[in-house]
Every structure is written in C-alpha cells, then in structure tokens.
N, C-alpha and C positions, 0 to 999 in steps of 0.2 A: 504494500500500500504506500502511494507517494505521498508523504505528510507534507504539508504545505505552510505557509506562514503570513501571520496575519499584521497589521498598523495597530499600536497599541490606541489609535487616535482616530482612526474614521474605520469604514467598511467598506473601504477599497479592495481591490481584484486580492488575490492571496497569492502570492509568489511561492518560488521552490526555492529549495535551501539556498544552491548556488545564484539566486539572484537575492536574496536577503543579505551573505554574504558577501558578493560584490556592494550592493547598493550600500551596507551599514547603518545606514537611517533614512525609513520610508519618505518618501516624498512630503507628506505631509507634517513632518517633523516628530513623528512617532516612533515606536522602538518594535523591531518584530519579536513577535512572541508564535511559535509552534502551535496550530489547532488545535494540538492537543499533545499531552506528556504523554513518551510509549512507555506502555512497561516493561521492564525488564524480559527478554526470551529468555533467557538462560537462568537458571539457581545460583543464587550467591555460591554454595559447594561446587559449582561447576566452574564458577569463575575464581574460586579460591584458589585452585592449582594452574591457575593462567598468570602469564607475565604482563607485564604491564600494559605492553603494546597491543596484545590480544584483549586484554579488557577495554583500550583505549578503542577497537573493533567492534568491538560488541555495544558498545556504547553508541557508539558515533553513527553506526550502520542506521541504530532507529530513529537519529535524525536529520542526516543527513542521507535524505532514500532516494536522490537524484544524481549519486555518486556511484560507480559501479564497484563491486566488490576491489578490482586491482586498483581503482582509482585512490580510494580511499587506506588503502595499506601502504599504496607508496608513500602516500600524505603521512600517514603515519609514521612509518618507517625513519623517511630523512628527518622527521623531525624528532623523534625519542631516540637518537642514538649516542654516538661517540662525547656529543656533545653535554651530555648530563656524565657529574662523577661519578654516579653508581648506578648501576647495573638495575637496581629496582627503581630504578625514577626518582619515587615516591616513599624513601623510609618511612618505618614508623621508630622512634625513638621511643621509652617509658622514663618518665622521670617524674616524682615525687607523688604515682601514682595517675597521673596521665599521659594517653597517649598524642606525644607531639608529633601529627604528619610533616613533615621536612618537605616543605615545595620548591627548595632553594639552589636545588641542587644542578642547575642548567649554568646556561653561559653566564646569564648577565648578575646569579647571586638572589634571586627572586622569583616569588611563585609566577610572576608574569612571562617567564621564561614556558612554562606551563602551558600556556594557549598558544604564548607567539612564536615558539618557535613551529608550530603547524599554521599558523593563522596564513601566513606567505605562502605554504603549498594551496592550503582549501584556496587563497583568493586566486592562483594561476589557472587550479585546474578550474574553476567556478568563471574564469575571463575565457577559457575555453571551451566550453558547453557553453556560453552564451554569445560564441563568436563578436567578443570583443578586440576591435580593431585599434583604441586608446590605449596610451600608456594611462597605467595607475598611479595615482597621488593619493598616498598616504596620508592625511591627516590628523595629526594627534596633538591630544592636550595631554600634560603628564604630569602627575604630583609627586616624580621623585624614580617611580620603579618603571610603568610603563614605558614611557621613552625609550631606555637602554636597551629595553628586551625586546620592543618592537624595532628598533633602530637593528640590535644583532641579528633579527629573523631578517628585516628585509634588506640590509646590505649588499650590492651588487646582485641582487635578485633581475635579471631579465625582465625588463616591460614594467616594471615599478620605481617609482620614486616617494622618498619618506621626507616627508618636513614635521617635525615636531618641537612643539613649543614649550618652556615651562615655565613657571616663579624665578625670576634671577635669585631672589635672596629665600626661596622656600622649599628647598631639596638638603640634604646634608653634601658635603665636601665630594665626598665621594662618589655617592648619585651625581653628581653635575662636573664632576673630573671623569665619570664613565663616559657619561653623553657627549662631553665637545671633545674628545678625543678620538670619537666616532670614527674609522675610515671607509670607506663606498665614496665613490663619484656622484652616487642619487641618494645621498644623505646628506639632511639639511637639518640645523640645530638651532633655535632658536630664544635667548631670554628674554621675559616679558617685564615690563615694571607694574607687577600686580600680584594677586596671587593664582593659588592653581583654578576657584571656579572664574575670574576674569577667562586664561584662556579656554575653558571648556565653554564658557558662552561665547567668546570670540569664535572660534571652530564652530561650534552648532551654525552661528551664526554664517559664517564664511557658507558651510554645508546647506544652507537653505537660500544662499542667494541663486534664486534662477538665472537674473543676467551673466553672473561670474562663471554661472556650469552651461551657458550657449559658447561665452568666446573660450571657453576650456575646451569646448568639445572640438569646434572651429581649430583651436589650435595643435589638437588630438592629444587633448586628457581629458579624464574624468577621476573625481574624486571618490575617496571609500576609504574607514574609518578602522583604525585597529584598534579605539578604546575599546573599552568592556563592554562597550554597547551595542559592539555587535556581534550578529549572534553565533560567529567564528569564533568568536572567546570564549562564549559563555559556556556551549555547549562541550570544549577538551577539560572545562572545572570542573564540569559532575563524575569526569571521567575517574578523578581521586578521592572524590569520596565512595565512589561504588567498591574501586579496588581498596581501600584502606578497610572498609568493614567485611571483604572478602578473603584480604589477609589476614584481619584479629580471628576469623572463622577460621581460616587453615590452619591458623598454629592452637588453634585450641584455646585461646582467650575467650573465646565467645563460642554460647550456645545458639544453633539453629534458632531462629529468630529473636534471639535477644535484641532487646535495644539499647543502643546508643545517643548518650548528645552531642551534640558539635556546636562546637565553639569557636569562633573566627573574628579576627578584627575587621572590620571593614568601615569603609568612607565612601565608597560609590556604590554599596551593595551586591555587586556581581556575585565576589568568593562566595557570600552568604547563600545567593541566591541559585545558585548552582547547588548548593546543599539542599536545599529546599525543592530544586527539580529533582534528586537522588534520591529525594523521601521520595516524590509523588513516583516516581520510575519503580520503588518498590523495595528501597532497603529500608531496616528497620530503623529507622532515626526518632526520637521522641521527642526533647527539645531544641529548637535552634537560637545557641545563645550569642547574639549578636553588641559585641563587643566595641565600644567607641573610646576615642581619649575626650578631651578639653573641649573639643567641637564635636557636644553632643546631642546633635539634632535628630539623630536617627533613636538616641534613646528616651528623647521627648517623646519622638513622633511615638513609639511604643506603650509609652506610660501614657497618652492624653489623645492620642486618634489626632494632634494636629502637628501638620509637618512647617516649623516655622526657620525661615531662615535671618529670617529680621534679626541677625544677633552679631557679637562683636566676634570676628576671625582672628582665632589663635593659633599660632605657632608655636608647634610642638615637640619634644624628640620624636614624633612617631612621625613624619611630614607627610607619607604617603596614604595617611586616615586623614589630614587636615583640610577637609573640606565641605562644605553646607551643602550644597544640591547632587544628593545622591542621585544620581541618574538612574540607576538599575531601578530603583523602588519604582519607579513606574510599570514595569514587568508586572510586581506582585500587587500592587493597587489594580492595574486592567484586571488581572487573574480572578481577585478577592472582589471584584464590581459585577464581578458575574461574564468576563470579559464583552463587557458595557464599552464600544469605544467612546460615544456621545458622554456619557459620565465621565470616565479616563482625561476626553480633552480638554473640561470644564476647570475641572481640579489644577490641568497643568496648566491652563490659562490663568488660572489662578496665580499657581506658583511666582508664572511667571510677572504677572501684574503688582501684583500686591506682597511676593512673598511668600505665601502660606497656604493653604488648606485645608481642608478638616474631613475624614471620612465617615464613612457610617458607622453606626456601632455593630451593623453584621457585617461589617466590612475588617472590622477590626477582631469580633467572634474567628471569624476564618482567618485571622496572622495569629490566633490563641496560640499556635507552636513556638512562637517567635518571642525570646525572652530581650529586652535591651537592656543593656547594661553597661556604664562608664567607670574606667580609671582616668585617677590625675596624675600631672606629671610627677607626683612624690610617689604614690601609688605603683607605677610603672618601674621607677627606680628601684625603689624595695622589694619590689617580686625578680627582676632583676639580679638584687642581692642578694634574695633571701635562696632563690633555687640556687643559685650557685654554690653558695654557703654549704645546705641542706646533703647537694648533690652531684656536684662539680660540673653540673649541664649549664651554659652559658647560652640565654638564647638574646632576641634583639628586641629592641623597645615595642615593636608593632606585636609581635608575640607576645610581650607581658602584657601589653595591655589589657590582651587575652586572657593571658594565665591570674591577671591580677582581677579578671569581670569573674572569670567560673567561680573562684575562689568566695567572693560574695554572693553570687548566686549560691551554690551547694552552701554558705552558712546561713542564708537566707531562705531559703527553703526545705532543706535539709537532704535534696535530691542529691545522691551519692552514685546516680547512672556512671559504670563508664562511658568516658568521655573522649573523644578526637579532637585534638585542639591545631587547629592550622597554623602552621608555624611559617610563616610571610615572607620573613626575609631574612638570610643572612648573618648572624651579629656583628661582620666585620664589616657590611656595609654600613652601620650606624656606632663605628667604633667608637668617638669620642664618650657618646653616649652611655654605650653597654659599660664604658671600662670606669665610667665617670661612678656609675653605679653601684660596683663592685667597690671601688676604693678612690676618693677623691683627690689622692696623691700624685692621679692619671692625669691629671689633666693639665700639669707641666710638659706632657709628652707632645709629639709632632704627631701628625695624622698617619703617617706610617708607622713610626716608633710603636706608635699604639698598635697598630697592626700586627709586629710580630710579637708583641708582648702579648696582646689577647689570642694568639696561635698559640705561648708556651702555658698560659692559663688555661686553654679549653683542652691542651694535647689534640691542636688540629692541624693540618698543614693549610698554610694560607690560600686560599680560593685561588687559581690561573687568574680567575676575571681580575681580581685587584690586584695581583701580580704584573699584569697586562701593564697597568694606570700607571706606575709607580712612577715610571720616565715617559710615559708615551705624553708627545707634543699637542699643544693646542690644535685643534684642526678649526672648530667654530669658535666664534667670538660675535656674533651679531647678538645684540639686544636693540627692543622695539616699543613703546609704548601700546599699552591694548589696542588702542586706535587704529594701528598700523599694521596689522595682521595681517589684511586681505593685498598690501600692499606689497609687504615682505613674501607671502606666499607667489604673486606674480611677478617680482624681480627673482627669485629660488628659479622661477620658471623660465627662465630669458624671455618674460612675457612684457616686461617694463621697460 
C-alpha cells in the first residue's frame, strides 16, 4: 500500500514520500504528516536479533513505500556505515540505572548525524523519481548541531548545494569552529546577528516567497529543507527508538511487552516526536518525558494547553534546546485536532500573529503520554557532576538536562518504568561546559586543553570530528543581519 502525505495546514492533493521529501515544506506553509502511522510488520523479537541497518529497513520501508526495496538499502547502507565509530550505531550505555541511547556516535559528534547522514541519499534518489532537472539548495537554520551534520551529509554531494545559517554569538566554540571550517565547493556558512528562531523565520520565510522560487527555478534551482521539519528526518528518528527497545528485549532486560519511558531533550520537538510515532508504530512506550532547559515553552505549553512564546530568550549551556517556536509540535497538534487542517492553521496563524495559542482540553487528553518537564542551568551542572561523581559516565549539558527532568519526574511521581534516555550530543562538543561542571578549576583551561583532559577523565579517545577542528582553517566568515538572508542566499548563488 503506497502511504501518502498530507499539509498539516489545508486539504491539499496528498503527495508521496519522495515528493514530501524533496518539497520539505508544503506549499502552503504546512509540515507533512503520513495519512497514517504503519504499524510495525515485524515483532520486536524478530527485530531484536537485526543490526541496525536492517531495522533502519524495516522501519523506513513503511514509510517510505514509493522507494523500491534496492532503493532504499543503498540509502541506507552509505549512510550507516564507516562513518559512525561503532559498529551498533546506536549504543545503549546503563548508568546510574538508566538507559543512555548514544546518538553521537556519526561524523559530526550529534544525534543529527542520525537523519542526515541518509537525508542527502533519500533527497537524490526522491530528485530522481521525480525527474528533477534543478540543482538542490539546501536551506537550513541551525541552533548549534544541525548545521555541521547536514553540512557533512551534503558536502560535495552531486546536484546539491547547502547554505546554512546560525546565531553568530548562540552555538558553543566548537559547534561554530565545526561549521566555518566546512570544506565542499556547494557549502555555504553563514552568521546571523540574532538568534536561532530569527533565522528559522528568516528560512521559513525565504521558503514561502513564491517570486524568489520562479527566478530560482529560471535560474535552475529549487529549494528543500534539511531541518527536522522534514519528513526525511523525522522518519530515520523512530528508527532508534524501535531498535533500542528491541535490543533491551534481546539481551534480556526487558520482558515481551514490557514498557518503557523515554526521555529526550528537545527544543524543536522532532527527537521527541519520533518517539511518539514509535509508540503509535507499536513499541511499548508509556510515558514520553519531554525535557526543556531555561527556554521552557514547550513545558508551559504541557502544564496549561497554551503554547506562548511572548517571553525573554535565554542563552544556555545546552544552545541546541534554546529556542521558542518548536516547529515539530505542529505535527502532534494537527494529529491531536483530529488531523483538522482548518483548526491546525488557525492556531499557527495565531502563533504567528500574536505569539501564542491555546488548545482544546481533548486536545490536550490525547498529548496525556506527554510529560514536560525543565532543568536550570545549576540543575544541568549538578546532574552533570553528580553522574560522574556516582559513576564515572561523563555525559553533555543537552543530556543532563535530561537526566536532570527524569530525575524529578520519577521523584514526582514515583514512576520507576525503565527508562531510554536520548543522549544528544557528545560531551566534548560542549567541553567548556561539561568540564566547568565536574570541577571549576577547568575553566583556566583553553578549548582544547579541555578536550584532552575530559578524554583522560571519561577514558575516551577524542572524537576524529574535533580532532579534525583542532588546526583546520577558517573556510566561512560571512555574517548578515536577519534582514539580509534572502540576499546573502542569492549572492551564495552567483545570483547577485
């Protein structure tokens, strides 16, 4: 059966996979959402004793069913291979009695590495099924992780070109040493003076000007989006929670249909929300405890049914959660509206007018899975310190934020489910940070310094990817004021 895909935002025609992920965001300014979640074909037992890239198959076939079986493997294939450091993808580590899945483990030190390094095969083969005759332009906004891992997926990729934009002063050191160090010819890097939702509404915005995508097409491009918002990302995320609860089942942690919570940090809702398609696909998941730092609008919006962004933007150690307009939550608003698009676009016309929103109270009965929960930045530090202390596992500020929300929830509730806790990024990408945490006496040290001293504290060997930075040359240096996005994106283009 070919599942098709719908506009979170009108009742427009329904595209197939490969034109959803070419397109990244429906014409109308919508997000596409699947007619419907498959369930699972196969028993979690069955996919217990599969390797990664077989579940990442099994997954993927039922939603992407306009892809032929070889199509779809080779996708897979070049992108889950040499370039993650272990053999399973997707560790599961235990430490202090939970399970931290490891999504870090790719090129760029980040679960982003997770989607994109497939996202550049699905959009080639998906430009070829739909005899696309344009080069592709990439367009990204990036709060820190995206950037670098869409930048390494689509570097010197054939028939694509990447411009992505970020926060000049809202990434950490090394997030923004990853990215302008970039090399590809069709990579383009650029700071903003703002922060990260400036350029996500810059982008959307660029993405819905019709004049800009007639002299694009004239000039032979067309745009398409490797945020989380489209549905090439979304859909390789549930691929690690289906295999993490099919490994705690192989190795005997877990009883045939036991359940599981998952716990993830999120700012734009994707990670989270990929969990929540892994429940409805049919693994046992109970709660999904959705974890925020200091900007936490997404834990208002849980506790009061109103999603308000009217508020003061803070900068965090976690940079890559620092942001007010979760995008993905429109996904699970269309879903929980009855997939209502007429309701859907009121609400974001809202958003977008005024700020804010408010949902139904059976709107909010159906997110009942969905726990919110925030740490602060002292909070983050001392889970930080205290796991390491406890059990010498070093993990990074987006993770504790994490480990620091369960921790209140199960004393808040007294739910003692084992747990999946998504472990985001790294710690050596947010070295200053993780080490500042551990012992204050770090933070005399140099950004590298730091580096190999938290490799002799964790007994890890330093990542390749920041090995990589250490000397590598500036390549970008353009910074833009927001205003000047669509201007910079058409000089990237020798279109100026």
């Amino acid at each position: 059966m070919n599942l098709l895909y719908k506009s979170t935002r009108s009742n427009s025609e329904p595209v197939t996979a490969s034109q959803a992920i070419l397109k990244g965001l429906a014409d109308d300014g919508g997000l596409y959402v699947p007619c419907n979640i498959p369930k699972l074909d196969k028993s979690l037992r069955e996919l217990s004793k599969m390797t990664y890239q077989e579940t990442a198959y099994e997954v993927m076939k039922l939603f992407f069913t306009d892809f032929t079986q070889e199509e779809l493997k080779d996708c897979i294939n070049k992108a889950y291979d040499t370039k993650f450091d272990t053999e399973a993808i997707a560790p599961l580590v235990t430490a202090d009695g939970t399970y931290y899945l490891e999504l870090f483990h790719g090129a760029t030190i980040a679960f982003k590495d997770m989607a994109l390094s497939i996202l550049p095969h699905l959009l080639i083969t998906s430009a070829k099924k739909n005899q696309v005759k344009n080069e592709i332009v990439i367009l990204t906004a990036t709060s820190g992780d995206t950037g670098k891992a869409a930048l390494a997926g689509f570097a010197d990729v054939k028939g694509t070109r990447i411009i992505v934009f970020y926060p000049k002063n809202g990434v950490s050191p090394i997030q923004e040493k990853q990215m302008v160090t970039q090399k590809g010819d069709n990579t383009f890097v650029v700071g903003i003076t703002g922060n990260f939702d400036d350029a996500q509404t810059g982008v959307k915005q660029i993405f819905g000007d019709k004049a800009l995508a007639e002299v694009m097409d004239k000039a032979g491009f067309q745009f398409s989006s490797a945020n989380s918002i489209n549905i090439g990302r979304l859909v390789p995320q549930v691929v690690y929670y289906v295999y993490a609860y099919a490994q705690l089942l192989g190795e005997g942690k877990l009883a045939d249909g036991e359940q599981i919570n998952v716990t993830v940090p999120t700012g734009n809702f994707g990670n989270i929300l990929a969990a929540y398609f892994a429940k409805q696909m049919g693994v046992p998941i109970a709660k999904l405890i959705c974890a925020s730092n200091e900007n936490k609008v997404l834990y208002d919006f849980f506790e009061t049914g109103v999603y308000d962004k009217n508020r003061e933007f803070v900068l965090t150690s976690s940079p890559s959660m620092d942001i007010l307009i979760s995008s993905n939550l429109e996904r699970l608003v269309y879903i929980t509206a009855g997939a209502d698009a007429a309701k859907n676009d009121m609400l974001m016309k809202s958003l977008s007018a005024e700020g804010r929103y408010e949902i139904t109270a059976d709107m909010r009965e159906k997110m009942a899975d969905f726990y919110g929960g925030y740490a602060t930045e002292q909070e983050t530090a001392q889970t930080i310190h205290d796991l390491y202390e406890k059990t010498g596992y070093i993990i990074d500020t987006h993770t504790a934020v994490a480990s620091a929300v369960l921790k209140k929830y199960q004393k808040a509730t007294g739910d003692n489910t084992k747990t999946v806790l998504a472990s985001t990024a790294s710690p050596f990408k947010f070295t200053r940070s993780v080490m500042n945490a551990i012992d204050a006496k770090y933070d005399a040290m140099g950004d590298f310094e730091l580096v190999d001293e938290l490799s002799k504290l964790a007994n890890v060997s330093v990542p390749k990817a920041i090995e990589e930075i250490r000397t590598a040359p500036v390549l970008h240096d353009t910074v833009c004021d927001k205003e000047e996005m669509k201007t910079v994106v058409m000089k990237s283009l020798g279109m100026e």
